[in-house]
C-alpha positions as CSV (number, residue, x, y, z in Angstrom):
1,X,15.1,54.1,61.7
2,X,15.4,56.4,58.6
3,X,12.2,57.9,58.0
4,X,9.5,59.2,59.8
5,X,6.8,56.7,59.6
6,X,6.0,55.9,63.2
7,X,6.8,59.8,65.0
8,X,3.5,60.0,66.5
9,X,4.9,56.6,68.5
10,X,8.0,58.5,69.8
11,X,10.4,56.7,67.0
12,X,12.3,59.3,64.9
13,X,15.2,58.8,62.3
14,X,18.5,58.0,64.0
15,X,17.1,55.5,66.5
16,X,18.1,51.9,66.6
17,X,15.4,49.4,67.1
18,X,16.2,46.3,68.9
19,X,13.9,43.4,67.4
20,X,13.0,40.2,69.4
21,X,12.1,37.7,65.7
22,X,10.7,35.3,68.0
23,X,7.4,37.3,69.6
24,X,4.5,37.1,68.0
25,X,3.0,40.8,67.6
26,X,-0.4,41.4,69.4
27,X,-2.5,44.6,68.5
28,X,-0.8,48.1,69.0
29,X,2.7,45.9,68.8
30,X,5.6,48.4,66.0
31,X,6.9,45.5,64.2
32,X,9.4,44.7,61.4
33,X,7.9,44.1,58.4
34,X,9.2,43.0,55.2
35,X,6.9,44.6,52.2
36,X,7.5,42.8,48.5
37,X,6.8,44.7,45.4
38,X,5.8,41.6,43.2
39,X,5.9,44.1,39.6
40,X,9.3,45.7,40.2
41,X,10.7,42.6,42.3
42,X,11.8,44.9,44.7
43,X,11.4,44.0,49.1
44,X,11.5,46.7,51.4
45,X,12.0,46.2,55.2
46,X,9.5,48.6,57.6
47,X,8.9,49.3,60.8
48,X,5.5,50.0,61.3
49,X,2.3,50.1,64.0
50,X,0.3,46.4,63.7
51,X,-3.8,47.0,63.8
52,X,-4.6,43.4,62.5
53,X,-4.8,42.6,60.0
54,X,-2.8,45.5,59.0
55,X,0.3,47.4,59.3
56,X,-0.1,51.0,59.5
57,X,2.6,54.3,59.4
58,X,1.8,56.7,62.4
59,X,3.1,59.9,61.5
60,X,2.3,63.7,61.5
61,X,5.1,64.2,58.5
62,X,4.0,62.1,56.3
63,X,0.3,62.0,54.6
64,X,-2.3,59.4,54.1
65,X,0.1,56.5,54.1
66,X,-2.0,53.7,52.9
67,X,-1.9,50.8,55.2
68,X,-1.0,47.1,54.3
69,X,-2.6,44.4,54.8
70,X,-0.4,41.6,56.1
71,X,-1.2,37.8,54.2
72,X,2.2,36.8,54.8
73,X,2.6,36.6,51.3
74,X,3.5,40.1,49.8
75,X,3.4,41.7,53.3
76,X,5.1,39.6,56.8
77,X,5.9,40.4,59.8
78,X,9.9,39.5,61.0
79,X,9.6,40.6,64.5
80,X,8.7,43.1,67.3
81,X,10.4,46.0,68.3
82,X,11.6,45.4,72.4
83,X,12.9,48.7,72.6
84,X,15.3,51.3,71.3
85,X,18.6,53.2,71.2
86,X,18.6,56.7,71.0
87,X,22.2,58.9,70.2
88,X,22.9,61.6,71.1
């Protein structure tokens, strides 16, 4: 994890998030998602909280972070976070 979009879940920058690609997320699920900028033809991968139909950031760092709507076209899901690895 690099950023701070999910702190308010207890995931800060440093950990390592272990991703099962074959679970399908339910609601309240962190996945990884892979977001595609369609004008700059630019894909980012995230890791964010799923509220279906969307992918949200839950953070108290960031502001308004708008959420994204997943249509498995310019926004899919790759997996669910299983669990993490914190060093220390």
């Amino acid at each position: 994890m690099r950023g701070h979009a999910l702190d308010l879940e207890g995931i800060l920058p440093g950990d390592i998030l272990m991703v099962d690609i074959n679970r399908r997320p339910a609601p309240g699920d962190i996945v990884c998602a892979r977001v595609t900028d369609y004008t700059s033809g630019a894909a980012e991968t995230v890791f964010r909280l799923f509220q279906p139909p969307y992918v949200i950031a839950h953070s108290a760092r960031l502001g308004p972070v708008r959420p994204e709507q997943v249509d498995e076209v310019r926004v899919s899901i790759l997996g669910v976070v299983e669990g993490l690895i914190r060093p220390f």
